[in-house]
C-alpha positions in Angstrom: -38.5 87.2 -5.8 -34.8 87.8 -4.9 -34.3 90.4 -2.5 -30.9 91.6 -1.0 -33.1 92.7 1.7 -34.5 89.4 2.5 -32.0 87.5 1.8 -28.0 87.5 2.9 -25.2 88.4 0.5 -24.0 84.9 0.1 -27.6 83.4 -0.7 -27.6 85.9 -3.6 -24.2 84.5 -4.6 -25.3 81.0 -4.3 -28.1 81.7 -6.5 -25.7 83.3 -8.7 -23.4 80.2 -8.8 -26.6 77.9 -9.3 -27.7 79.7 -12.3 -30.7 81.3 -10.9 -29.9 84.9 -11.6 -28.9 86.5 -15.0 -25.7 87.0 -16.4 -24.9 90.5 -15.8 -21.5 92.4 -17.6 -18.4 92.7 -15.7 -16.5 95.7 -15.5 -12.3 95.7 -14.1 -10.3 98.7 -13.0 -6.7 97.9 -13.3 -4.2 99.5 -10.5 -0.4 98.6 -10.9 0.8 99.0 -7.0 4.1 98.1 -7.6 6.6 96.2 -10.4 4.9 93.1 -10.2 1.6 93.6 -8.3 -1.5 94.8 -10.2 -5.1 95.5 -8.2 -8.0 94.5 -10.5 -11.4 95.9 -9.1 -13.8 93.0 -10.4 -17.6 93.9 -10.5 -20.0 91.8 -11.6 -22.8 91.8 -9.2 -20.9 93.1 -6.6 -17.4 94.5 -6.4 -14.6 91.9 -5.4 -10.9 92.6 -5.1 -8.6 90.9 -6.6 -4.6 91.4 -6.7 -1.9 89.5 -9.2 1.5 89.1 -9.2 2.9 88.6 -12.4 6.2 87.5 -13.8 8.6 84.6 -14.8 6.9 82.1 -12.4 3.5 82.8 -13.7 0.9 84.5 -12.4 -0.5 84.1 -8.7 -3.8 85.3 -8.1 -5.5 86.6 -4.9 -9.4 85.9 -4.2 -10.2 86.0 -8.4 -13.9 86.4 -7.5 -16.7 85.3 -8.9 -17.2 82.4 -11.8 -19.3 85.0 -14.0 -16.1 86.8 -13.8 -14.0 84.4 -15.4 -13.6 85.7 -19.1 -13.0 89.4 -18.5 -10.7 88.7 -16.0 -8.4 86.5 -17.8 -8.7 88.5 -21.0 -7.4 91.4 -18.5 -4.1 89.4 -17.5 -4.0 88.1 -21.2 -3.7 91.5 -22.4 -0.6 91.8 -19.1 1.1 88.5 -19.6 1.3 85.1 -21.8 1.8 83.5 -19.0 -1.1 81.5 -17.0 -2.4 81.4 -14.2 -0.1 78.9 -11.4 -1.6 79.8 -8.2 -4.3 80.9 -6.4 -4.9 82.1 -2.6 -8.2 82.6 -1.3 -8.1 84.7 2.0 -11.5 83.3 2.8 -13.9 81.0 1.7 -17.1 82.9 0.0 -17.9 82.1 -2.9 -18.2 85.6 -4.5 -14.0 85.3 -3.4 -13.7 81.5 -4.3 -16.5 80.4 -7.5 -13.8 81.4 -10.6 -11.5 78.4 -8.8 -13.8 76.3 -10.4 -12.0 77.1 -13.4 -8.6 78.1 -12.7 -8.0 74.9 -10.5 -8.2 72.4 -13.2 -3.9 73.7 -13.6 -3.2 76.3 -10.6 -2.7 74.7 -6.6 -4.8 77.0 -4.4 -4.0 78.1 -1.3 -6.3 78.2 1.7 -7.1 78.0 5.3 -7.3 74.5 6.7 -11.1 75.1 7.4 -12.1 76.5 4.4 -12.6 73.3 3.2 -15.1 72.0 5.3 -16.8 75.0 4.9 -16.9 74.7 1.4 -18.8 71.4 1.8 -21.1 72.5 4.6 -24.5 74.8 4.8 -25.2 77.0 2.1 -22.4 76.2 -0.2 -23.6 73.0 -0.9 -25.4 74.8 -3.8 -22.5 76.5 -5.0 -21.4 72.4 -5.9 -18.2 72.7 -6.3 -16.0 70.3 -8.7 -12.8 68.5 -6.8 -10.4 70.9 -8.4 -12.1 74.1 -7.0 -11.1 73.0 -3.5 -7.8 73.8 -1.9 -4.9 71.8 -2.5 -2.4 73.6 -0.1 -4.4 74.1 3.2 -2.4 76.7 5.5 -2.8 76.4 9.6 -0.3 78.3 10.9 1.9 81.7 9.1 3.8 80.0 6.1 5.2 81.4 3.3 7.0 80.8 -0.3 8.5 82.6 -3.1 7.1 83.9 -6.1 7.8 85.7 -8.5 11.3 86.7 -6.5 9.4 88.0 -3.5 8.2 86.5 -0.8 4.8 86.0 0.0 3.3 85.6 3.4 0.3 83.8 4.2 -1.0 84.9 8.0 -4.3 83.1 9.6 -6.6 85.4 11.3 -9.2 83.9 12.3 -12.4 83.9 14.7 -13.3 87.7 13.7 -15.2 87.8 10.1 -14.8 84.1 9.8 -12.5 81.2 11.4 -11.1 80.4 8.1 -9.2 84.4 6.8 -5.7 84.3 5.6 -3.9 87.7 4.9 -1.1 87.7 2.1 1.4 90.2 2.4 3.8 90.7 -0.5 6.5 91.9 1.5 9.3 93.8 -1.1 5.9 95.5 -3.0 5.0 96.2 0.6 1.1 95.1 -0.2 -1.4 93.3 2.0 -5.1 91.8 0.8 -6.2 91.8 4.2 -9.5 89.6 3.2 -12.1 90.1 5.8 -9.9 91.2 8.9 -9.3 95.2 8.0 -11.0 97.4 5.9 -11.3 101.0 5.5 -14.6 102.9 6.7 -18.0 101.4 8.1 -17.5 98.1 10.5 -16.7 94.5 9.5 -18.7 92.2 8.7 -19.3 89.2 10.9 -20.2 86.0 9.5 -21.4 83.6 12.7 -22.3 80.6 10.8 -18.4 80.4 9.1 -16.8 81.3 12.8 -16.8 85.0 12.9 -17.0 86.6 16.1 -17.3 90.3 17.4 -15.6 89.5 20.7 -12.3 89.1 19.7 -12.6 91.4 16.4 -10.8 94.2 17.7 -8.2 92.5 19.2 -7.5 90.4 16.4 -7.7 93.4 13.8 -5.1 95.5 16.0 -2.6 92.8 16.4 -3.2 92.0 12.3 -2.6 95.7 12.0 0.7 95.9 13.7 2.1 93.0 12.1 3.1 95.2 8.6 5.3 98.6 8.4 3.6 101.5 8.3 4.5 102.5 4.4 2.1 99.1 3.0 -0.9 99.4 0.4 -3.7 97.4 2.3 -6.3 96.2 -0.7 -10.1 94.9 1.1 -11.7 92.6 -0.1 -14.4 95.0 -1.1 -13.9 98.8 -2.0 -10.7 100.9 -2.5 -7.2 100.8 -1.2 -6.6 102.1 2.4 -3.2 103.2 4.3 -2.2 102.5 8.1 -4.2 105.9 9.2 -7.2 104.1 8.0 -6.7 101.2 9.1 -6.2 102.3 12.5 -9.3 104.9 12.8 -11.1 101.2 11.7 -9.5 99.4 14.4 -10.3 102.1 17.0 -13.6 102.6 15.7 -14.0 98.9 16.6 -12.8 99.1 20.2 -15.1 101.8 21.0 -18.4 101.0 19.4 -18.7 97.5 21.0 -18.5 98.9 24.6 -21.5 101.3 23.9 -23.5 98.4 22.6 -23.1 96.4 25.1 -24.1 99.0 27.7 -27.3 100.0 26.3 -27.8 95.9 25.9 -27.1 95.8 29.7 -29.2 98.4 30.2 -32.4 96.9 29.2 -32.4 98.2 25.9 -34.0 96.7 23.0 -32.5 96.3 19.0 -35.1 99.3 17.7 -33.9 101.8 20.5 -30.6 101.0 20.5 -30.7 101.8 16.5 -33.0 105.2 17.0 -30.3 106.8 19.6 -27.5 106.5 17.1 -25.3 106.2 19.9 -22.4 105.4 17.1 -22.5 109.0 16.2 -20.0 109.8 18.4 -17.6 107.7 17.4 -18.3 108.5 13.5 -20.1 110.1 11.2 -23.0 108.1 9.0 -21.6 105.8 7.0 -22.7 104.5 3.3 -20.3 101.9 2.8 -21.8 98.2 3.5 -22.0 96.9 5.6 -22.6 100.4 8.0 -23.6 101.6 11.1 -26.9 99.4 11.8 -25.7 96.2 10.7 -22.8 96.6 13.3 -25.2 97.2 16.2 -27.1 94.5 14.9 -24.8 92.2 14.9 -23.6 92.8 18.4 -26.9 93.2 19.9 -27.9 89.6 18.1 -24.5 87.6 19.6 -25.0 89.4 23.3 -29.0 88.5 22.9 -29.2 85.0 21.7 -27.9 81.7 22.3 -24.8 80.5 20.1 -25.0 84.5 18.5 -28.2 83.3 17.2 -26.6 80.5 14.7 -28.5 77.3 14.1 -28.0 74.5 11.7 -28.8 75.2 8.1 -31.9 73.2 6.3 -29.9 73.8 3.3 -27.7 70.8 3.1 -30.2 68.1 4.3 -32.5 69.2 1.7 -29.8 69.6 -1.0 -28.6 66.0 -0.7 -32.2 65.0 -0.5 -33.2 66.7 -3.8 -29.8 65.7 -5.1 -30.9 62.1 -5.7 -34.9 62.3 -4.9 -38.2 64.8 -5.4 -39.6 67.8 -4.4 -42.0 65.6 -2.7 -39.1 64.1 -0.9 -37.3 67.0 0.4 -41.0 68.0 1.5 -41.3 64.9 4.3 -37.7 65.8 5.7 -38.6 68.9 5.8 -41.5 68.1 8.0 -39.4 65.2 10.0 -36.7 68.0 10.9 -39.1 70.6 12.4 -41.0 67.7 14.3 -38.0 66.0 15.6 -35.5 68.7 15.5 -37.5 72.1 15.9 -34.8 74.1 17.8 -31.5 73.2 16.2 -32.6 74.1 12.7 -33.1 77.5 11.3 -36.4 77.5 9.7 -37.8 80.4 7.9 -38.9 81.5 4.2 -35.6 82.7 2.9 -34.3 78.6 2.9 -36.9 77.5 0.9 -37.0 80.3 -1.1 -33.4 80.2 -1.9 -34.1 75.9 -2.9 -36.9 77.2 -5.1 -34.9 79.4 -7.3 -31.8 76.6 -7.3 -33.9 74.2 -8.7 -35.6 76.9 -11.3 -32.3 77.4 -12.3 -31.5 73.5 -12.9 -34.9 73.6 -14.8 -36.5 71.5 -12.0 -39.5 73.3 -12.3 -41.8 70.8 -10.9 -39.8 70.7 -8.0 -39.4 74.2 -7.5 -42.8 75.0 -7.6 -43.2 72.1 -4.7 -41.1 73.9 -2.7 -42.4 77.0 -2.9 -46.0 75.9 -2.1 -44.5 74.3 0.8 -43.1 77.8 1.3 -46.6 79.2 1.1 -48.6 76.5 3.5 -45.2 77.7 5.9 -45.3 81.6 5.6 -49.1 82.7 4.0 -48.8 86.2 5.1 -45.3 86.4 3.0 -46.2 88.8 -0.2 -42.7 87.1 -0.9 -43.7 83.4 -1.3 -46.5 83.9 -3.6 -44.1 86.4 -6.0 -41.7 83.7 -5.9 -44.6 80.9 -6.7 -45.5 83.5 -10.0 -41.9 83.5 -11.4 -41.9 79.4 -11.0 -45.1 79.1 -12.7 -44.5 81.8 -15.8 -41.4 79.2 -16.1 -43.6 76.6 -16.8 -45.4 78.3 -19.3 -48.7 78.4 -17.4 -49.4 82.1 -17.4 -53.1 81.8 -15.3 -51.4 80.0 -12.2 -48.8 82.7 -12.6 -51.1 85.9 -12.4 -53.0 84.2 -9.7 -50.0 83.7 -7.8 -48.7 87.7 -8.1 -52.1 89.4 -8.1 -52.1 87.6 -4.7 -48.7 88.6 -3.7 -49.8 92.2 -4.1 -52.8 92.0 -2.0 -50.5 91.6 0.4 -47.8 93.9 -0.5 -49.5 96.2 -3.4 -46.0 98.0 -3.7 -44.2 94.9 -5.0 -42.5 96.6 -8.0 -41.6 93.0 -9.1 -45.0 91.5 -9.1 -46.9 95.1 -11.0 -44.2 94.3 -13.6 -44.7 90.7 -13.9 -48.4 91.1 -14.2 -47.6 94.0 -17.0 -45.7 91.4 -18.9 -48.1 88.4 -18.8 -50.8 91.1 -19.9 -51.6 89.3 -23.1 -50.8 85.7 -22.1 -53.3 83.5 -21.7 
């Protein structure tokens, strides 16, 4: 079962790039900011910005998203311009901003951060397994910037807040900024600690990116709508204050469920809907002052991924074992990894495989309603419906209000 509750943003993506989750429609909302500068609203799974400049030199895009995205986006530009795409930028490396380089690389140079290419190769995104030509072929370290178009475009590092790998690009005669993960509108950042992110220094850095662009610029976010200098600055200050409070009620003796129950953010602004909100904020500060290296550990992803790459189930399963006996602290071990290698290899149609990582998954985590769902799907796969019913009519002994496993059983009704 594939939960956005159990599992983090970019797992879901990586199952998404691997094939494991359906194709669902895309939808674009066009914006024209300026002559040459369009905003295209890209949601698929999950709403992705992504801004074009397009004119005698071609078109340059900004983060184009997600790979499932592909077609409706380029039938979009198609219907702006016969001319192609000639470059990309990716302000950061996710793969929900990064996967549709997979196909717009084989003829456009991309634009990165120098680390963005290690962490394309590293952890999770191993699964994503990206071809030569999705990888940056222009890797920026320090401000650059080039023409295009006949304005000049400015690539800015920012890095060590959301990840240690974000770019801004400012398009400085249409006065527009994709400000990637550094400044948004709303909410609080988010803070990714296994690509480099840091709370620390996130308000600092987001005030100084701030001040770096006239007051008059169009800031597009990598995720929901266009903000203005007013916005961005109750974001930044809403940054320098909450962090403080945190940290006192940390100091204080506090612990995560208290610290969430006083709502001591309230003062500095009202509830907020927009991801990733209030609580994941204070969670994410409590986690870095609370545990050692902000709580990051190696992933089992990549050890496991090279092993299955060339070998079994069966041999993923004894390094698997030989990591948490030789190497029990410096890896992070829990359901969600094996969970998320189950449903990669279901979605190569390694079935076999999948379903002997999941029982390895099971033997790990028994009182998990989550394992034995997942163990069900893997075995309706197969074809071998009895296995299947045993596995959910189990997960719901544990969790009887598992939606996914009532339905599951309501489908196999009739199968033997």
């Amino acid at each position: 079962m594939k939960s956005l509750h159990a599992i983090h943003l970019l797992i879901v993506f990586t199952l998404i790039a691997a094939g494991a989750v359906a194709q669902t429609e895309t939808t674009v909302e066009t914006t024209k900011l300026s002559g040459n500068i369009y905003h295209f609203k890209v949601t698929t799974f999950y709403p992705v910005s992504t801004v074009a400049s397009i004119g005698p030199d071609g078109i340059l895009l900004v983060d184009p998203g997600m790979e499932q995205s592909t077609e409706e986006l380029l039938k979009i530009l198609a219907g702006l311009s016969d001319q192609k795409v000639t470059t990309v930028i990716n302000t950061h490396s996710h793969d929900h901003h990064t996967s549709m380089n997979k196909t717009l690389g084989k003829t456009a140079g991309i634009y990165a951060h120098v680390a963005s290419v290690d962490l394309m190769k590293s952890d999770l995104d191993v699964l994503v397994e990206w071809p030569e030509e999705a990888f940056p072929t222009h890797t920026i370290v320090q401000e650059n910037s080039f023409e295009f178009n006949g304005e000049e475009i400015r690539l800015i590092p920012v890095v060590g807040g959301h990840c240690k790998d974000d770019l801004m690009v400012y398009f400085a005669d249409s006065k527009v900024v994709c400000t990637g993960g550094v400044l948004k509108s709303g909410s609080y950042p988010m803070v990714d600690y296994a690509r480099g992110g840091d709370f620390r220094g996130f308000p600092a850095l987001a005030r100084k990116a701030l001040n770096t662009f006239p007051r008059d610029v169009t800031f597009v976010q990598s995720h929901g709508d266009n903000f203005y200098y007013k916005d961005g600055l109750d974001y930044v200050t809403r940054l320098e204050k909450s962090i403080p409070l945190i940290k006192k009620a940390v100091d204080d003796g506090k612990d995560l469920q208290t610290i969430l129950d006083e709502n001591l953010l309230a003062e500095i602004a009202s509830a907020e809907d927009a991801y990733p909100g209030r609580d994941f904020w204070i969670r994410t500060i409590y986690k870095g002052l609370t545990q050692k290296n902000n709580g990051v550990q190696k992933s089992l992803i990549a050890p496991l991924y090279y092993t299955l790459k060339d070998g079994s189930g069966i041999d993923a399963g004894a390094v698997y074992w030989n990591l948490k006996k030789s190497n029990p602290d410096q890896y992070g071990f829990n359901e969600n990894v094996l969970n998320v290698l189950g449903y990669y290899l279901m979605g190569k149609d390694r079935i076999d495989d999948a379903i002997i990582i999941l029982k390895l998954n099971a033997k790990e985590y028994p009182k998990s309603f989550n394992v034995y769902d997942s163990l069900g799907e893997a075995f309706m796969n197969r074809g071998n419906y009895w296995r299947a019913k045993h596995y959910y009519k189990k997960s719901l002994r544990i969790n009887p209000q598992n939606q996914n496993g009532i339905d599951m059983l309501e489908k196999m009704k009739h199968s033997s």
